[in-house]
C-alpha positions in Angstrom: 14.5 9.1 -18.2 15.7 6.7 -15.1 17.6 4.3 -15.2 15.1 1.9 -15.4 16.1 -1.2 -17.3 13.5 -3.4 -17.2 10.1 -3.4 -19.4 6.3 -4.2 -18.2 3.0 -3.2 -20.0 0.6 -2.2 -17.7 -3.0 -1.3 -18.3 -5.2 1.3 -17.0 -8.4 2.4 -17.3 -8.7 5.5 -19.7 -9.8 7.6 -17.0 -6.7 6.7 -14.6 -4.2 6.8 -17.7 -5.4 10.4 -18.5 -4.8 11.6 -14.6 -1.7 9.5 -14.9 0.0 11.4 -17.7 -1.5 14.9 -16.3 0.4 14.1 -12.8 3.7 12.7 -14.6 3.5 16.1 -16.7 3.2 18.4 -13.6 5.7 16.9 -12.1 8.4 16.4 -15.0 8.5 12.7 -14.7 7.7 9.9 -16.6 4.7 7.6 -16.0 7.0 4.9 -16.0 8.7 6.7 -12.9 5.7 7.2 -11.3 4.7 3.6 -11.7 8.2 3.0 -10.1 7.5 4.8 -7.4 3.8 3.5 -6.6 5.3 0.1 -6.6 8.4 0.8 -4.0 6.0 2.8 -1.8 2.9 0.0 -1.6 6.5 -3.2 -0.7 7.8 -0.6 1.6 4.5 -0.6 3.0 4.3 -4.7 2.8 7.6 -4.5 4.6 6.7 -2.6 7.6 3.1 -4.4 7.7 5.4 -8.1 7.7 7.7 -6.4 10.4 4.9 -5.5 12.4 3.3 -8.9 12.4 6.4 -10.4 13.2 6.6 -8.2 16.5 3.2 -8.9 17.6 3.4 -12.6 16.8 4.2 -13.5 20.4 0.9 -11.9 21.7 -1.8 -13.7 22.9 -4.9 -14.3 19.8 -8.5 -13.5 20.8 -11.7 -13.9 18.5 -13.6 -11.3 17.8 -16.4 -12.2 19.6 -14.2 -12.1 23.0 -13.0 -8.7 21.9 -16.8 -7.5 21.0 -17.3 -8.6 24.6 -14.3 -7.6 26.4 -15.5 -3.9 24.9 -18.8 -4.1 26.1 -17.8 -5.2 29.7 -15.4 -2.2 29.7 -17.9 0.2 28.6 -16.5 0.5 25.1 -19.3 -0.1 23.2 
């Protein structure tokens, strides 16, 4: 076991409990670990999608309906 030191309950559908234990199992970790994991992968992921929104904030918005447009005058669609 980690060094995990904080407790949640978490509920899963039976299905995704069952392929849950058979992937913890195969790869000699807990499914508390994997849980772990899963989490710090999906903020790392919120952290790069907040970074990347902060370095596009400058750019000029358009609708979608200028974009559908600007595609179609270009060919595009």
């Amino acid at each position: 076991m980690s060094t995990l030191s904080k407790r949640s309950t978490i509920y899963f559908e039976p299905d995704v409990h069952q392929a849950l234990k058979v992937r913890a199992a195969s790869s000699h970790l807990s499914v508390s670990e994997l849980v772990d994991e899963a989490v710090r992968l999906l903020m790392r992921e919120d952290q790069e999608d907040l970074a990347a929104f902060k370095e596009r904030e400058s750019e000029k918005e358009i609708s979608y309906e200028a974009m559908l447009a600007d595609l179609k005058k270009h060919g595009k669609i």
